[in-house]
Backbone bond lengths (Angstrom), bond angles and torsions (degrees), N, CA, C in turn:
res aa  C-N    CA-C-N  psi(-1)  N-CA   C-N-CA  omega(-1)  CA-C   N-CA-C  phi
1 X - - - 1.461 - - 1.522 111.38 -
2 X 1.431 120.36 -33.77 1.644 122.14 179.41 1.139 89.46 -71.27
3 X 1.228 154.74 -34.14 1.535 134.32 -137.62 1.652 106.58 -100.85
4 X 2.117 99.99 -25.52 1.666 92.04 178.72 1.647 87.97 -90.79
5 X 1.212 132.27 -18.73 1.403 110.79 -169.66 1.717 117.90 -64.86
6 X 1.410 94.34 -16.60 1.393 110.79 -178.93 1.576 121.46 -71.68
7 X 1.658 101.20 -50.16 1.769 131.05 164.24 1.344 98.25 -53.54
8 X 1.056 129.47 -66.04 1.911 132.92 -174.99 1.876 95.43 -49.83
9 X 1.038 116.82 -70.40 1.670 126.57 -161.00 2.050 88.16 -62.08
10 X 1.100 126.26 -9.87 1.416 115.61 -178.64 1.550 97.87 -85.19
11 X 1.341 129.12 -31.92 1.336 133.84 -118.18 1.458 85.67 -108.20
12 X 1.495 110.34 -47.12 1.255 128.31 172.58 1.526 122.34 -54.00
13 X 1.313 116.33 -53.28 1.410 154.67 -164.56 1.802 85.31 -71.39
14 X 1.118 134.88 -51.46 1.619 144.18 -158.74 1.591 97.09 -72.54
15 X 1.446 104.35 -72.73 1.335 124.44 164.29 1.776 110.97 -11.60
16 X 1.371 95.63 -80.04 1.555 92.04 -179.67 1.364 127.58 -72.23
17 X 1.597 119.67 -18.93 1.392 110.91 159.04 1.741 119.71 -50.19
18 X 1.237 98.35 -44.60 1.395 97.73 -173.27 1.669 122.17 -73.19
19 X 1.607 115.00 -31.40 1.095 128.92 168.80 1.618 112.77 -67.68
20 X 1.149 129.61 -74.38 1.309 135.22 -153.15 2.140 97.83 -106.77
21 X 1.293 114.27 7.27 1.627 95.85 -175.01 1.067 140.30 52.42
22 X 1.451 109.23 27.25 1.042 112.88 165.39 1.544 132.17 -108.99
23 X 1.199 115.01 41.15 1.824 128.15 -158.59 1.364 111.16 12.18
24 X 1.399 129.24 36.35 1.549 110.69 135.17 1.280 93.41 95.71
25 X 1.484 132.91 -21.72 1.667 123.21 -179.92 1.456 111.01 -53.99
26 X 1.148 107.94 -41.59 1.573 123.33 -171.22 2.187 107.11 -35.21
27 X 1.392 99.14 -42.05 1.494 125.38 173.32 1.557 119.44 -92.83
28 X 1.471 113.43 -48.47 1.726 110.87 167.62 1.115 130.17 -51.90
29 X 1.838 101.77 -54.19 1.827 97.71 171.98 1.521 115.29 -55.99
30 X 0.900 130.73 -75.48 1.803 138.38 -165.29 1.656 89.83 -28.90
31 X 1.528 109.44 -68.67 1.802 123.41 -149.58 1.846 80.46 -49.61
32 X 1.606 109.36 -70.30 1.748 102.94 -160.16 1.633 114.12 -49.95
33 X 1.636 114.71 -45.29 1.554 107.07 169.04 1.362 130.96 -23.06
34 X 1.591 99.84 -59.67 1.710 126.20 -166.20 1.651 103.16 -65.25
35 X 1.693 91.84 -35.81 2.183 106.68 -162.13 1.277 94.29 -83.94
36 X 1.543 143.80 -35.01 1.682 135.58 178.42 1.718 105.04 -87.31
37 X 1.570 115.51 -23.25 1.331 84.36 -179.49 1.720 125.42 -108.90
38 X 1.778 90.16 19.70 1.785 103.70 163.08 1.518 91.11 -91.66
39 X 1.243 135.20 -57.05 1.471 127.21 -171.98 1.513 117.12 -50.33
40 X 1.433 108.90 12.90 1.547 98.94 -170.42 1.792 139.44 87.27
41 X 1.415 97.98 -19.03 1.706 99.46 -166.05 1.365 103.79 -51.02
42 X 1.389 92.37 170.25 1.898 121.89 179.47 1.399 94.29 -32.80
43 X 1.281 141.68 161.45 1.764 128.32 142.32 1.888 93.64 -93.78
44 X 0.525 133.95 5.31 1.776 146.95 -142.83 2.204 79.91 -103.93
45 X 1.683 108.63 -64.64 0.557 88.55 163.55 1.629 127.91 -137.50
46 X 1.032 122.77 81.47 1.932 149.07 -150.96 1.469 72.78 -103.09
47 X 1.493 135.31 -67.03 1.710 112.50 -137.95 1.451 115.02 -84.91
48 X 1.355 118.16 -20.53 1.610 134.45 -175.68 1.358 90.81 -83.98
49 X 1.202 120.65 -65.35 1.670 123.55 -168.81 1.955 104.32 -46.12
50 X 1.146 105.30 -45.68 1.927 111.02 169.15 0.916 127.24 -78.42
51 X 1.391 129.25 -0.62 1.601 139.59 149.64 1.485 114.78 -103.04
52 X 1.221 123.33 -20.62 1.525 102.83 157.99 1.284 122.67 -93.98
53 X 1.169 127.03 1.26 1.267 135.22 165.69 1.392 123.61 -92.95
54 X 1.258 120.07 -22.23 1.358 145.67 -177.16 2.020 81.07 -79.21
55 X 1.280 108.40 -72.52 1.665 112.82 -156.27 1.636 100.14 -60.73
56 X 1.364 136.85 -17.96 1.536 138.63 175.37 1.699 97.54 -72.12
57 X 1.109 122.98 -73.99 1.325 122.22 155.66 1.607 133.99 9.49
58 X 1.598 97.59 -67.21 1.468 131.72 -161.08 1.463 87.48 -94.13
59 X 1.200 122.11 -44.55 1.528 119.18 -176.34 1.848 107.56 -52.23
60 X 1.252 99.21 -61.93 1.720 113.30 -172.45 1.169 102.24 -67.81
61 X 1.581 155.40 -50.26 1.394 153.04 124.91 1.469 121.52 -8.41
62 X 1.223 129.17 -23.06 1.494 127.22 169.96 1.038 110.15 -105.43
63 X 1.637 124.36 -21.98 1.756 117.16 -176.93 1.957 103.68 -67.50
64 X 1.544 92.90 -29.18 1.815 99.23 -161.24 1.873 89.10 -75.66
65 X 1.388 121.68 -23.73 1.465 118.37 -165.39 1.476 102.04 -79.25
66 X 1.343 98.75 -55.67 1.690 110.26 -176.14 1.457 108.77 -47.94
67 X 1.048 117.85 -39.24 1.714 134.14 -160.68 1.707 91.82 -71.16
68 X 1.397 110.90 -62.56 1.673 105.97 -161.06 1.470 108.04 -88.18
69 X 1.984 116.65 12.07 1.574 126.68 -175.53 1.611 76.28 -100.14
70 X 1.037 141.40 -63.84 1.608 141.20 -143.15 2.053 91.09 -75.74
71 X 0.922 132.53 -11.66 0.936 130.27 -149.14 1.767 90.29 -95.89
72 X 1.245 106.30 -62.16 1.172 122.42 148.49 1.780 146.01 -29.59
73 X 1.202 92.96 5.04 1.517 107.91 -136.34 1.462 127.58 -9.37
74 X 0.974 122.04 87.21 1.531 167.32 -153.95 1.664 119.01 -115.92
75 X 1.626 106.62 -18.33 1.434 121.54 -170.48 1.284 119.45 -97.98
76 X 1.421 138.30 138.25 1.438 121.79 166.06 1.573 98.38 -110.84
77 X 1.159 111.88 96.54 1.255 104.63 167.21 1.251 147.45 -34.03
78 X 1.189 111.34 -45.25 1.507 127.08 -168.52 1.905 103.34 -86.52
79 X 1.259 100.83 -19.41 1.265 91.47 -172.41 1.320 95.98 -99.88
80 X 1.129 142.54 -40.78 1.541 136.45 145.92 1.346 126.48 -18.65
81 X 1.029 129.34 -50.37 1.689 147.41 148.81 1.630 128.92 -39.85
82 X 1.701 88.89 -45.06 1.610 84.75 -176.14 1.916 97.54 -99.06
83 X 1.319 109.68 -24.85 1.427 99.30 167.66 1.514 124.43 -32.77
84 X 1.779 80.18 -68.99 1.818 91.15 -179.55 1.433 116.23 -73.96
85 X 0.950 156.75 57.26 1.481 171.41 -162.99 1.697 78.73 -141.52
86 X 1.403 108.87 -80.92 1.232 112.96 -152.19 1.658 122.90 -57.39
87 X 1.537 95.14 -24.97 1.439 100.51 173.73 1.446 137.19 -98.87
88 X 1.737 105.86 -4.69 1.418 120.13 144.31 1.706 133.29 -47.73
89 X 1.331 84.02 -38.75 1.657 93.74 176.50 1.698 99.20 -69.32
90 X 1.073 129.21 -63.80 1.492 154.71 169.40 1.654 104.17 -23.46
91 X 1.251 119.74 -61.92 1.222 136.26 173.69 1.827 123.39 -64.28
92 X 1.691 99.24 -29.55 1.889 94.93 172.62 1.536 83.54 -65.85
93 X 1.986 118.22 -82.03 1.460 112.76 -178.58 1.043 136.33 40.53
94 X 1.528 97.11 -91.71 1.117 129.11 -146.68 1.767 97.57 -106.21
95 X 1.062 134.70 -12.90 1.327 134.11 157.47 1.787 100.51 -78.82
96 X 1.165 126.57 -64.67 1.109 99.13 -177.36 1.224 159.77 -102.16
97 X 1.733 103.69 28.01 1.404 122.64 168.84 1.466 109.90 -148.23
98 X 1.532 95.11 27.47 1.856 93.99 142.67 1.612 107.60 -147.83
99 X 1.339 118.65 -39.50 1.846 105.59 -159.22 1.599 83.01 -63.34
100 X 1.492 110.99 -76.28 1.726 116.80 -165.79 0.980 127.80 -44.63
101 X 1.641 118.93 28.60 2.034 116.93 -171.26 1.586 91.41 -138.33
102 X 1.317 81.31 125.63 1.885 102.30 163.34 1.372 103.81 18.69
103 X 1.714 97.01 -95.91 1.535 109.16 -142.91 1.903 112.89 -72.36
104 X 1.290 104.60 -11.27 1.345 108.10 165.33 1.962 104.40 -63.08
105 X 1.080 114.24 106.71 1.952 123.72 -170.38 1.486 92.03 -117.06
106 X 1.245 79.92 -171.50 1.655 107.22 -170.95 1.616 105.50 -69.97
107 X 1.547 110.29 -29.82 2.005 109.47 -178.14 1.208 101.20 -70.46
108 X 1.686 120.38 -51.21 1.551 131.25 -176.44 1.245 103.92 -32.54
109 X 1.309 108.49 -68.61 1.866 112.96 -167.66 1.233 124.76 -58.65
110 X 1.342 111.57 -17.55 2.007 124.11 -158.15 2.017 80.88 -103.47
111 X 1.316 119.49 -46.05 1.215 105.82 -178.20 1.734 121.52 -74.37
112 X 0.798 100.39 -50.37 1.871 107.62 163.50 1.513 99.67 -45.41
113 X 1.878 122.09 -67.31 1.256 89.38 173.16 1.235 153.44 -44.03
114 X 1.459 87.57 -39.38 2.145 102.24 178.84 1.271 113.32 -68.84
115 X 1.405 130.10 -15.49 1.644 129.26 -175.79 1.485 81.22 -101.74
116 X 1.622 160.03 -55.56 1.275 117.99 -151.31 1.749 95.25 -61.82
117 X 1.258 106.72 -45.16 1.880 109.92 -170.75 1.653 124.99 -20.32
118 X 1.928 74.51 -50.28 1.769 72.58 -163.41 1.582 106.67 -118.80
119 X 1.454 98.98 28.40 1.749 102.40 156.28 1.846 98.62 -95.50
120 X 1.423 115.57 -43.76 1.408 103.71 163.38 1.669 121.71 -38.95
121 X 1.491 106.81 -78.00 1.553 101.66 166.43 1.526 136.66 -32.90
122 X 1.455 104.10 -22.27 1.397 115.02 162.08 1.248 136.93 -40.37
123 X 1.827 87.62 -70.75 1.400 125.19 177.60 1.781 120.89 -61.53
124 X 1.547 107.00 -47.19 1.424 123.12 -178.65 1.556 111.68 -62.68
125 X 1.290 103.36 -33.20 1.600 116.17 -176.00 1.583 110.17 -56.96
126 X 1.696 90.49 -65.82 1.333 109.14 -163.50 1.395 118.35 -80.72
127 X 1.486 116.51 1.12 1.701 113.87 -179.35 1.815 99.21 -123.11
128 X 1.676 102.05 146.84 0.999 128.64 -104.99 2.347 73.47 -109.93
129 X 0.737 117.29 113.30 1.371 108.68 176.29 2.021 114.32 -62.30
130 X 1.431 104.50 140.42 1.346 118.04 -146.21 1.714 107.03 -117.80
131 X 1.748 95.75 84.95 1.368 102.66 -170.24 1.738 110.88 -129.76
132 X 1.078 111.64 121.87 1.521 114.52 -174.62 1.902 113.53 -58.12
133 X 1.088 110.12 149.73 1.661 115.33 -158.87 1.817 96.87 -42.09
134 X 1.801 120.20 -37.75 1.604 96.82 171.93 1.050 123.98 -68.10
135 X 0.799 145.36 15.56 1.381 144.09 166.70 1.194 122.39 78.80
136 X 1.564 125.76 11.57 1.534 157.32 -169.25 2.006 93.18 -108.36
137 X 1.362 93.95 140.84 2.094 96.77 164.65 1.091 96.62 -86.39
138 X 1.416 97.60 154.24 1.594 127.33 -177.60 1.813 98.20 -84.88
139 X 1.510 105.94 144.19 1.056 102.61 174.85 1.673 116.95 -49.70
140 X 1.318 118.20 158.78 2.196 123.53 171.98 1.201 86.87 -53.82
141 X 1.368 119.60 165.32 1.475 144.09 146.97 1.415 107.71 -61.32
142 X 0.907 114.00 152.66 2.172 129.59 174.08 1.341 101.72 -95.22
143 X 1.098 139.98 -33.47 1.660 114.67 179.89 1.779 103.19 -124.31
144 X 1.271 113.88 166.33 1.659 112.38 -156.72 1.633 66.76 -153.03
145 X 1.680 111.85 134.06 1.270 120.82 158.85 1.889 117.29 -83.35
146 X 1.397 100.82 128.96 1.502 102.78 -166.97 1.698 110.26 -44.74
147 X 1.228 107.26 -55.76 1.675 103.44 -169.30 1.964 116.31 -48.02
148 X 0.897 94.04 -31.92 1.943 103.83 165.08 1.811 110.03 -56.72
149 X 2.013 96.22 -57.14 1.307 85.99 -178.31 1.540 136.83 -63.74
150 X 1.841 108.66 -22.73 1.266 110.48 176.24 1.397 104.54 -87.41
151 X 0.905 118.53 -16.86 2.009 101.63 171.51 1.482 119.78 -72.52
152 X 1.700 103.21 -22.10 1.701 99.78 -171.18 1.721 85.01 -80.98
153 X 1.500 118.37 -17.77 1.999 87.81 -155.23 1.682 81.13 -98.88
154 X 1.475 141.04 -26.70 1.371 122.77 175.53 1.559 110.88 -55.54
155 X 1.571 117.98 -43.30 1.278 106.19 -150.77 1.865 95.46 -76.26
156 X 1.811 105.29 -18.25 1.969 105.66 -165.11 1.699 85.86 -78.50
157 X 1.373 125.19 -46.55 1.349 109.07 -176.47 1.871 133.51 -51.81
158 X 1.301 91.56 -41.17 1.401 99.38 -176.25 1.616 108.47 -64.23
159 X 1.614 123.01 -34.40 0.997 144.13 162.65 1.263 121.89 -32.19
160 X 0.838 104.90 -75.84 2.241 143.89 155.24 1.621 101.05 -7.79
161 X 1.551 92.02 -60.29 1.175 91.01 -154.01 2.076 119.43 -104.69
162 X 1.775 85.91 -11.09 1.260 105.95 156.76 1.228 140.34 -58.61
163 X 1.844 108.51 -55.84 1.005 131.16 -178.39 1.609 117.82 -84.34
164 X 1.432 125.26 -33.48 1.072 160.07 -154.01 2.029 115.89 65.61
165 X 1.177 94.89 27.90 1.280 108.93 160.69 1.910 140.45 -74.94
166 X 1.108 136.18 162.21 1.469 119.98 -154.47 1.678 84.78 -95.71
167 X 1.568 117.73 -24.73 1.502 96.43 -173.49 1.306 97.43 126.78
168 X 1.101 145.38 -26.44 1.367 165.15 151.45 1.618 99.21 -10.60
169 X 0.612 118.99 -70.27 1.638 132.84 -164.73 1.482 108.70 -54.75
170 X 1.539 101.09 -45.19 2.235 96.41 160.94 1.439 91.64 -87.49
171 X 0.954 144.15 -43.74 1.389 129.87 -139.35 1.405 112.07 -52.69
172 X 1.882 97.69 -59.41 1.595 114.38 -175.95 1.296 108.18 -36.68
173 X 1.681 110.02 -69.96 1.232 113.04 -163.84 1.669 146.13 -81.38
174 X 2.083 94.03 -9.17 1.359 107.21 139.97 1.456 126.54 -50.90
175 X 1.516 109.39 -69.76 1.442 115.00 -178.30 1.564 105.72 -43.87
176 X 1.143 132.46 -75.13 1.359 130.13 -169.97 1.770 128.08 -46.64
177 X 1.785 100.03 -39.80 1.297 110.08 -163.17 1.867 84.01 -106.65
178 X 1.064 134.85 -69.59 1.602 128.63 -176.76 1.138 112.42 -54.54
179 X 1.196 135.75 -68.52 1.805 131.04 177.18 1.381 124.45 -94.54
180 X 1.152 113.19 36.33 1.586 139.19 170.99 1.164 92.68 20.93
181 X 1.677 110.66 87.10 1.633 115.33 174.38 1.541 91.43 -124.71
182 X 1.236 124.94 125.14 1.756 139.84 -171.40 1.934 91.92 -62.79
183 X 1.410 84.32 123.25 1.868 87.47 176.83 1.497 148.34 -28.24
184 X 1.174 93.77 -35.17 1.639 113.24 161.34 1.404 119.71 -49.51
185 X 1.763 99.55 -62.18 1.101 113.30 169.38 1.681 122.75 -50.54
186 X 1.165 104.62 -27.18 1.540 99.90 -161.44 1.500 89.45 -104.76
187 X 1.548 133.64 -28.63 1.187 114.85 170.34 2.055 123.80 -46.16
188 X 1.599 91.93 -48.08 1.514 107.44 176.34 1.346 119.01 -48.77
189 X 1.678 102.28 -51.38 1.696 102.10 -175.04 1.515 106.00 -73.67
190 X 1.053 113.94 -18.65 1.360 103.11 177.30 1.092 126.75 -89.59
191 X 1.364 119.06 4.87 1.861 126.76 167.83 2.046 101.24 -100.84
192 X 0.939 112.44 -8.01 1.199 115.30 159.82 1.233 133.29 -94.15
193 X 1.022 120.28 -29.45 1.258 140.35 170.85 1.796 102.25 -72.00
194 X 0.990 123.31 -54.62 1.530 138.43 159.94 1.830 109.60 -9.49
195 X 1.512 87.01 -66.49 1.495 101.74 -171.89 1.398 117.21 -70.43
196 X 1.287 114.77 -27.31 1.818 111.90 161.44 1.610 121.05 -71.44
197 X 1.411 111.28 -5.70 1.655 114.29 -156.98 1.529 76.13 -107.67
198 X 1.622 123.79 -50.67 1.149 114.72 -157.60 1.933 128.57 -80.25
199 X 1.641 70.99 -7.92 2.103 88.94 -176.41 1.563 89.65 -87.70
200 X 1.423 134.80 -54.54 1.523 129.14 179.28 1.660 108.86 -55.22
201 X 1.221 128.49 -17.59 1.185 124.10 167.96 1.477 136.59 -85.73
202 X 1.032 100.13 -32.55 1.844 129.82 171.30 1.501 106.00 -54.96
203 X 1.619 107.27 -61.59 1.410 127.59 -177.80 1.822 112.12 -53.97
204 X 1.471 94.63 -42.13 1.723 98.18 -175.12 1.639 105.83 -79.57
205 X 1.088 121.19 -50.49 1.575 111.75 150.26 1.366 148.91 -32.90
206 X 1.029 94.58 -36.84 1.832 125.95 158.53 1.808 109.99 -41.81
207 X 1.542 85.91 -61.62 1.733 111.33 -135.49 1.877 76.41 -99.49
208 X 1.425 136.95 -21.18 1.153 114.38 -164.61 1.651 96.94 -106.37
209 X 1.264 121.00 -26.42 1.642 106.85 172.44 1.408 110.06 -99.78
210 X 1.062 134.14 49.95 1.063 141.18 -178.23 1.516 116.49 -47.43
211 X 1.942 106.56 -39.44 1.495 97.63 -146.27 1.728 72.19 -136.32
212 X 0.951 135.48 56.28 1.702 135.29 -153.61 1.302 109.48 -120.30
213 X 1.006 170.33 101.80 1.407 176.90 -143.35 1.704 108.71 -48.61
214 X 1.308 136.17 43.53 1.704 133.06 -143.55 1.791 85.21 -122.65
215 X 2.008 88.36 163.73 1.119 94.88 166.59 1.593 135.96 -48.61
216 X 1.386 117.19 166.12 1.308 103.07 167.24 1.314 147.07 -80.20
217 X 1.116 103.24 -5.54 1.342 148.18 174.07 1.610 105.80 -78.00
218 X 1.225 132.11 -17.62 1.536 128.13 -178.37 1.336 121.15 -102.48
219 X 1.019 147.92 167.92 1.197 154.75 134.87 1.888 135.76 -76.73
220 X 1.100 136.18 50.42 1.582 155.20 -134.52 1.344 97.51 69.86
221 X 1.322 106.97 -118.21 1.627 114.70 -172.24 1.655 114.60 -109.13
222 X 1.139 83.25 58.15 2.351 103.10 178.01 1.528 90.53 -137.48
223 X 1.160 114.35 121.87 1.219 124.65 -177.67 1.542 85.58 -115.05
224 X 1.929 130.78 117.06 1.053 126.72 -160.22 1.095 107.42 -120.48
225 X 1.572 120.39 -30.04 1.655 107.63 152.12 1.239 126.85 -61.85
226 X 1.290 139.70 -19.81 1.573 135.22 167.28 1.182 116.07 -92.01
227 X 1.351 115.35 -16.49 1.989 113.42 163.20 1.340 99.66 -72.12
228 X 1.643 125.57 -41.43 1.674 102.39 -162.11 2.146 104.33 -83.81
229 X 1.327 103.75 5.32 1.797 107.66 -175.62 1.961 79.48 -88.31
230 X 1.153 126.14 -23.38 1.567 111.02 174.90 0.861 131.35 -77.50
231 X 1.594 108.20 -56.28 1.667 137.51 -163.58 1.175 109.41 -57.99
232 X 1.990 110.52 -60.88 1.604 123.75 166.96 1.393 128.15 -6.40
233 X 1.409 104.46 -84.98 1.422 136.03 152.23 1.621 114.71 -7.00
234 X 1.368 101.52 -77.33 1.866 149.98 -160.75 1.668 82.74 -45.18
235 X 1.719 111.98 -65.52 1.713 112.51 -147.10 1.339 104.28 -56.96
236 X 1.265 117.31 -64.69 2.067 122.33 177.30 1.339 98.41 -41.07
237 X 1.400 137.66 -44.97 1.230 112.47 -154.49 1.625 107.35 -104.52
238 X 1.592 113.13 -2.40 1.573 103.13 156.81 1.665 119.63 -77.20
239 X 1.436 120.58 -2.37 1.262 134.89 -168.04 1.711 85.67 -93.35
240 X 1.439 144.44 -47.25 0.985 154.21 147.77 1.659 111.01 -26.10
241 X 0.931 109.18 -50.02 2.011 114.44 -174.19 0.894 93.66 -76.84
242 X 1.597 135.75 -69.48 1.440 133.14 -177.17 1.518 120.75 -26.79
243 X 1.229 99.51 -46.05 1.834 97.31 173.23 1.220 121.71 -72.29
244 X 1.350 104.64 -48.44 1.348 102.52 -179.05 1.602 127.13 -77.18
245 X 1.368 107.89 1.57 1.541 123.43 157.13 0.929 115.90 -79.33
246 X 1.458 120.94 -8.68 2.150 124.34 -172.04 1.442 85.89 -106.05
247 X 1.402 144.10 -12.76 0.988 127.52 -162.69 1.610 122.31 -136.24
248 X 1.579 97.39 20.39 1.566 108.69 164.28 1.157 131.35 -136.13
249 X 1.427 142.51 163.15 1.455 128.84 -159.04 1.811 117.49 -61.24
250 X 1.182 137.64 -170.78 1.416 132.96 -172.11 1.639 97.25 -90.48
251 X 1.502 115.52 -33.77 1.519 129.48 -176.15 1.369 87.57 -61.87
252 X 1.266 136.71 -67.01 1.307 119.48 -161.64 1.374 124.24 -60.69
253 X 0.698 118.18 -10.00 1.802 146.10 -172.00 1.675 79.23 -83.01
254 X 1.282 130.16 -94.92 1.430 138.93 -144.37 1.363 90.04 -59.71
255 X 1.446 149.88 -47.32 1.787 142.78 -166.12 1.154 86.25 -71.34
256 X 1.248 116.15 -77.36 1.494 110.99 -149.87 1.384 121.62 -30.89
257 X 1.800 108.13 -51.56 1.712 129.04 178.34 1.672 95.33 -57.95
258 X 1.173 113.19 -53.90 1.630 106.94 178.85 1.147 133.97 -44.12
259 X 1.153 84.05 -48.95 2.319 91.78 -179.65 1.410 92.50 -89.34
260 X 0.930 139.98 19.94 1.809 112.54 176.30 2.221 81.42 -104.33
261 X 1.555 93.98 -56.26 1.253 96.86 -171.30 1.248 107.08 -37.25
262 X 1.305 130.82 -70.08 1.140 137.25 -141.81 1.958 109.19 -72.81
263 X 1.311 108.02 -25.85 1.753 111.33 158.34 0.954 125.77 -50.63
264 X 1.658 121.24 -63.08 1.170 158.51 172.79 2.078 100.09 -41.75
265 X 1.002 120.02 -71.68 1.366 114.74 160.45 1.378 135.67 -51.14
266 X 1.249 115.42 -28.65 1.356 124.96 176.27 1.444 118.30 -61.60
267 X 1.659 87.70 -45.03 1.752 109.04 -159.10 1.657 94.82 -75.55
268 X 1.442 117.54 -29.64 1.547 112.94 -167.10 1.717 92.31 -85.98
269 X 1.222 123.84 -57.11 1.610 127.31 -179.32 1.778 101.58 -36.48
270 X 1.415 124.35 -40.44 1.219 126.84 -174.31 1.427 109.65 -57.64
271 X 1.222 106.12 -50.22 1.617 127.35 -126.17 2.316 76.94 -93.46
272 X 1.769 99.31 -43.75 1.715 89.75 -169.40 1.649 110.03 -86.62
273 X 1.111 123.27 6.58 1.711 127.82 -163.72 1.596 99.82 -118.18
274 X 1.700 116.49 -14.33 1.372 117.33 -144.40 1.316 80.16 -96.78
């Protein structure tokens, strides 16, 4: 029963990378939390072990998103590039002088998660989707002033690597609402952008639990047999979101991301306050 709950939570997890751009953490972290801390793991180390396993996940789930967003051309490259520059740096950080220390526990992580959630849900709710009177998006803008771009990839990195999320959750709604990039657009760059935040994160997880008390099955804090029972799943069915993100209104885009978010936070705010 763990093993399809795992296949189902991939399937799901894929789905929304490809739909809403957000590589699927939004669904990996919570499912792996709940799945290592019925299996028993360390709590010592439960929260690193669910963000680097969560971000291996999100990694293989954003390459399949990015791939069928660029295909599309859906991507801004360059701003994808210089994002993640900025949020690599953001992401060593923040792996190693906050997720990997003591007092960051199992409440820390479920609460950090539930406030990025539902400051996203905030934001998505309350801003106003950005469509010229035909009812078609206006082409992206051509130049993006740098100081915007390093705040969206510091604030998605630190995120990334906090939450065990790809970054998705600022990304969308910077790109769209701060550098007035038409949703599509910003869904795309932000599953690309994903995969640079999420390969610098994987690696620092790797390299920082190296010698850490983890399953056997992991590598430091990448648990790689239970990322690939996700990821598997995840790729076909972000190829699945992708379409059905080309083929529904921009409103549906903003609920949909809303109400998933806003469960997803509740249930963890419950579960660490309760």
């Amino acid at each position: 029963m763990s093993l399809l709950f795992l296949i189902l939570a991939g399937l799901i997890g894929g789905f929304l990378a490809g739909l809403i751009g957000v590589g699927g953490g939004i669904v990996f972290a919570p499912v792996l939390f709940f799945y290592f801390q019925a299996a028993g793991v360390d709590p010592a180390v439960l929260p690193p072990l669910t963000i680097g396993t969560s971000l291996l996940c999100t990694l293989l789930a954003s390459l399949a998103s990015a791939w069928f967003q660029l295909r599309r051309g859906a991507v801004l490259g360059p701003v994808a590039l210089s994002v993640g520059a900025f949020s690599a740096l953001a992401v060593f950080l923040t792996t190693r002088y906050v997720t990997t220390q003591p007092w960051y526990d199992k409440e820390a992580f479920q609460i950090v998660f539930s406030l990025v959630l539902l400051t996203v849900v905030a934001r998505m709710v309350l801003s106003r989707a950005r469509r010229p009177d035909g009812g078609t998006e206006s082409p992206p803008p051509r130049h993006h002033p740098w100081p915007m771009l390093a705040a969206a990839g510091t604030a998605a990195g630190a995120v990334s690597s906090a939450a065990g999320v790809g970054g998705g959750v600022v990304l969308v709604p910077a790109y769209n609402s701060f550098l007035k990039i038409p949703i599509h657009y910003a869904v795309g760059t932000s599953s690309a952008t994903i995969v640079l935040i999420a390969a610098v994160g994987v690696v620092t997880y790797v390299a920082t639990g190296w010698s850490a008390p983890v399953p056997t099955s992991a590598l430091g804090f990448v648990d790689v047999g239970r990322a690939l029972l996700l990821a598997v799943p995840a790729v076909p069915a972000a190829r699945l979101g992708v379409w059905t993100a080309h083929r529904i209104p921009t409103t549906a885009l903003r609920r949909s991301f809303a109400a998933i978010a806003a469960f997803v936070a509740l249930r963890l705010l419950w579960n660490a306050l309760g």
